[in-house]
C-alpha positions, 0 to 999 in steps of 0.5 A, a space after each residue: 500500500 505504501 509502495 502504491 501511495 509513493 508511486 502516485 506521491 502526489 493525488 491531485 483531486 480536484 472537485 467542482 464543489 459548486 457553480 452557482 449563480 450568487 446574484 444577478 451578473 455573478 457567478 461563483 466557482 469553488 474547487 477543493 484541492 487535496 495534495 499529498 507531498 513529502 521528500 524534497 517537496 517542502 508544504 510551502 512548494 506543495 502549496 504552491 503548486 496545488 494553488 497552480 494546478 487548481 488556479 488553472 482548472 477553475 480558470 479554465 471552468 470560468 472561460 467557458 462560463 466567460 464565452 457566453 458573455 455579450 462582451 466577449 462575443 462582441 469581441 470575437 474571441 477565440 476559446 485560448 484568448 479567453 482562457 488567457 483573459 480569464 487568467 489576467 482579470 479573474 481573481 482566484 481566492 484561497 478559501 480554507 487550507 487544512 493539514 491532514 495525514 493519510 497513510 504515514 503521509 503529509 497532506 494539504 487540503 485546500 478550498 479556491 474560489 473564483 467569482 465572476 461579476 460580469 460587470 467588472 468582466 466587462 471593465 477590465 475586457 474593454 481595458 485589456 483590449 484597448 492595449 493590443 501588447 496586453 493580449 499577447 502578454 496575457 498568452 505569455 503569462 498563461 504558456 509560462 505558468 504551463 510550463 512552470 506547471 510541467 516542471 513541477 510535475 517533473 521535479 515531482 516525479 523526480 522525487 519519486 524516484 528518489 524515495 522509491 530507490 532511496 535518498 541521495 543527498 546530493 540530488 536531494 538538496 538539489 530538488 529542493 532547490 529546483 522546487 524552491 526556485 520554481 516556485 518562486 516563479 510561480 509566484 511571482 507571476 501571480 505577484 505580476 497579475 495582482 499588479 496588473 489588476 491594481 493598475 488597471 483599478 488606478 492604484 498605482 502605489 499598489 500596483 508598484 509593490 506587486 511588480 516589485 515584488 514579483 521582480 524580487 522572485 523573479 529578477 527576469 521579469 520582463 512584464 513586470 519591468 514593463 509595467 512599472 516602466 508603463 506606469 512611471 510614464 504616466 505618472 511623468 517620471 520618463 528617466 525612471 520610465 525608461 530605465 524600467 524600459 531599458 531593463 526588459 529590453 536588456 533581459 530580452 531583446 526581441 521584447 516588442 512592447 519595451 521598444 514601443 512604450 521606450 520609444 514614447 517616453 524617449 519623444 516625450 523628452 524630445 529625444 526623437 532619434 531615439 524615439 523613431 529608432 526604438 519604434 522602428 525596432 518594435 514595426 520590426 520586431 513586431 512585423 508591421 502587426 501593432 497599431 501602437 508602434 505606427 502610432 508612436 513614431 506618428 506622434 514623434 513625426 508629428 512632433 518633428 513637423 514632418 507630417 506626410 510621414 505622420 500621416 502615411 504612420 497613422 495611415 497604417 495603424 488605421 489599417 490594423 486597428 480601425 476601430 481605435 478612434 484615438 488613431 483617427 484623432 491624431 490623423 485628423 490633427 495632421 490634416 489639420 495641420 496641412 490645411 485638408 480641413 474637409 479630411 480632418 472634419 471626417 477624422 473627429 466625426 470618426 473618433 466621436 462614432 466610435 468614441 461618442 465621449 472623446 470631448 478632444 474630437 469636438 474641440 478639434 472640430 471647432 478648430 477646424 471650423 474655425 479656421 475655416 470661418 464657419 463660426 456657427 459650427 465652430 460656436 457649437 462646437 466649443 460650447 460642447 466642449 467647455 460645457 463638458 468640462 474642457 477648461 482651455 484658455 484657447 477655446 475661450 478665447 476663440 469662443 470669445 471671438 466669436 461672441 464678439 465678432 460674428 454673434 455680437 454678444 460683447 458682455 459674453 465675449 469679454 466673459 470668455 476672454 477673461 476667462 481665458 486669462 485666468 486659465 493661462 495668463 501668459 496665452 497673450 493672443 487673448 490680451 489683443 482680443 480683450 484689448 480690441 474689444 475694451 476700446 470698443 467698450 470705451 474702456 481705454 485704460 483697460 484696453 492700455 493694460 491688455 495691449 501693452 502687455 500683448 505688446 510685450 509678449 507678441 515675438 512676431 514685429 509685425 503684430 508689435 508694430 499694428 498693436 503700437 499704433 493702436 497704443 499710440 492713439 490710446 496716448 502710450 509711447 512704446 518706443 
C-alpha cells in the first residue's frame, strides 16, 4: 500500500464543489484541492503548486462560463484568448487550507474560489483590449505558468524516484532547490497579475509593490519591468520610465512592447532619434502587426513637423486597428495641420462614432471650423466642449471671438476672454482680443493694460508694430 501511495506521491483531486449563480451578473466557482507531498517537496512548494494546478482548472471552468458573455462575443474571441483573459482579470481566492495525514503521509487540503461579476468582466475586457501588447502578454503569462506547471510535475516525479530507490543527498538538496526556485516563479507571476489588476483599478502605489515584488522572485521579469516602466510614464517620471524600459529590453531583446512604450517616453523628452529608432525596432520586431508602434513614431513625426510621414504612420495603424478612434484623432490633427480641413472634419466625426465621449474630437472640430470661418459650427462646437468640462484658455478665447465678432454678444465675449486669462495668463493672443474689444467698450485704460502687455509678449514685429499704433492713439509711447 505504501509502495502504491509513493508511486502516485502526489493525488491531485480536484472537485467542482459548486457553480452557482450568487446574484444577478455573478457567478461563483469553488474547487477543493487535496495534495499529498513529502521528500524534497517542502508544504510551502506543495502549496504552491496545488494553488497552480487548481488556479488553472477553475480558470479554465470560468472561460467557458466567460464565452457566453455579450462582451466577449462582441469581441470575437477565440476559446485560448479567453482562457488567457480569464487568467489576467479573474481573481482566484484561497478559501480554507487544512493539514491532514493519510497513510504515514503529509497532506494539504485546500478550498479556491473564483467569482465572476460580469460587470467588472466587462471593465477590465474593454481595458485589456484597448492595449493590443496586453493580449499577447496575457498568452505569455498563461504558456509560462504551463510550463512552470510541467516542471513541477517533473521535479515531482523526480522525487519519486528518489524515495522509491532511496535518498541521495546530493540530488536531494538539489530538488529542493529546483522546487524552491520554481516556485518562486510561480509566484511571482501571480505577484505580476495582482499588479496588473491594481493598475488597471488606478492604484498605482499598489500596483508598484506587486511588480516589485514579483521582480524580487523573479529578477527576469520582463512584464513586470514593463509595467512599472508603463506606469512611471504616466505618472511623468520618463528617466525612471525608461530605465524600467531599458531593463526588459536588456533581459530580452526581441521584447516588442519595451521598444514601443521606450520609444514614447524617449519623444516625450524630445529625444526623437531615439524615439523613431526604438519604434522602428518594435514595426520590426513586431512585423508591421501593432497599431501602437505606427502610432508612436506618428506622434514623434508629428512632433518633428514632418507630417506626410505622420500621416502615411497613422495611415497604417488605421489599417490594423480601425476601430481605435484615438488613431483617427491624431490623423485628423495632421490634416489639420496641412490645411485638408474637409479630411480632418471626417477624422473627429470618426473618433466621436466610435468614441461618442472623446470631448478632444469636438474641440478639434471647432478648430477646424474655425479656421475655416464657419463660426456657427465652430460656436457649437466649443460650447460642447467647455460645457463638458474642457477648461482651455484657447477655446475661450476663440469662443470669445466669436461672441464678439460674428454673434455680437460683447458682455459674453469679454466673459470668455477673461476667462481665458485666468486659465493661462501668459496665452497673450487673448490680451489683443480683450484689448480690441475694451476700446470698443470705451474702456481705454483697460484696453492700455491688455495691449501693452500683448505688446510685450507678441515675438512676431509685425503684430508689435499694428498693436503700437493702436497704443499710440490710446496716448502710450512704446518706443
Amino acid at each position: 500500500m505504501m509502495k502504491n501511495l509513493i508511486k502516485k506521491l502526489l493525488i491531485f483531486v480536484v472537485i467542482v464543489a459548486c457553480c452557482s449563480t450568487a446574484k444577478a451578473g455573478t457567478k461563483t466557482f469553488i474547487h477543493q484541492v487535496d495534495q499529498l507531498f513529502s521528500g524534497a517537496q517542502s508544504p510551502d512548494d506543495a502549496r504552491i503548486a496545488a494553488i497552480a494546478k487548481a488556479k488553472r482548472e477553475i480558470i479554465e471552468k470560468a472561460g467557458t462560463y466567460l464565452e457566453s458573455l455579450t462582451v466577449v462575443k462582441n469581441n470575437q474571441l477565440i476559446k485560448n484568448d479567453i482562457i488567457s483573459i480569464a487568467n489576467g482579470i479573474l481573481e482566484t481566492k484561497v478559501l480554507s487550507q487544512q493539514n491532514y495525514t493519510q497513510s504515514n503521509m503529509f497532506g494539504i487540503r485546500l478550498t479556491l474560489e473564483v467569482t465572476v461579476d460580469t460587470n467588472i468582466v466587462k471593465q477590465r475586457i474593454d481595458s485589456l483590449l484597448k492595449n493590443e501588447y496586453a493580449l499577447e502578454e496575457l498568452k505569455k503569462l498563461r504558456s509560462r505558468e504551463k510550463d512552470l506547471l510541467k516542471k513541477i510535475e517533473e521535479l515531482e516525479r523526480k522525487n519519486n524516484d528518489i524515495h522509491k530507490n532511496g535518498t541521495k543527498i546530493k540530488e536531494k538538496t538539489n530538488l529542493k532547490h529546483d522546487f524552491k526556485t520554481t516556485s518562486k516563479k510561480i509566484e511571482a507571476e501571480w505577484f505580476l497579475i495582482a499588479g496588473m489588476w491594481r493598475e488597471d483599478e488606478g492604484l498605482y502605489d499598489k500596483a508598484m509593490a506587486y511588480y516589485d515584488k514579483a521582480i524580487e522572485y523573479d529578477p527576469n521579469s520582463i512584464l513586470a519591468y514593463n509595467n512599472k516602466g508603463w506606469i512611471l510614464f504616466q505618472q511623468g517620471n520618463f528617466e525612471d520610465a525608461i530605465s524600467n524600459f531599458s531593463k526588459a529590453i536588456e533581459i530580452d531583446k526581441n521584447y516588442v512592447a519595451a521598444y514601443s512604450n521606450r520609444g514614447e517616453a524617449f519623444n516625450a523628452i524630445g529625444l526623437y532619434t531615439l524615439a523613431i529608432s526604438d519604434h522602428n525596432n518594435a514595426i520590426t520586431l513586431g512585423r508591421g502587426k501593432y497599431a501602437q508602434s505606427y502610432n508612436g513614431r506618428g506622434n514623434t513625426y508629428y512632433k518633428l513637423g514632418n507630417f506626410n510621414e505622420a500621416l502615411l504612420d497613422y495611415s497604417q495603424a488605421i489599417t490594423i486597428k480601425p476601430k481605435w478612434s484615438l488613431l483617427y484623432l491624431n490623423r485628423g490633427s495632421v490634416y489639420f495641420m496641412l490645411e485638408q480641413y474637409q479630411k480632418a472634419i471626417n477624422d473627429f466625426n470618426k473618433v466621436i462614432y466610435l468614441n461618442p465621449y472623446e470631448i478632444r474630437a469636438y474641440v478639434e472640430l471647432g478648430n477646424v471650423y474655425y479656421a475655416i470661418n464657419n463660426y456657427g459650427k465652430s460656436f457649437e462646437m466649443y460650447t460642447y466642449s467647455i460645457n463638458s468640462g474642457i477648461n482651455n484658455a484657447q477655446i475661450y478665447r476663440k469662443r470669445g471671438d466669436i461672441y464678439n465678432e460674428y454673434i455680437g454678444d460683447k458682455d459674453k465675449a469679454l466673459m470668455d476672454y477673461t476667462k481665458a486669462i485666468s486659465l493661462d495668463p501668459e496665452y497673450y493672443p487673448t490680451y489683443f482680443g480683450r484689448g480690441l474689444l475694451n476700446i470698443e467698450l470705451q474702456n481705454f485704460k483697460l484696453a492700455r493694460d491688455d495691449l501693452l502687455y500683448y505688446y510685450k509678449m507678441a515675438p512676431a514685429e509685425e503684430d508689435k508694430n499694428v498693436v503700437k499704433r493702436l497704443l499710440e492713439r490710446l496716448g502710450v509711447s512704446v518706443d
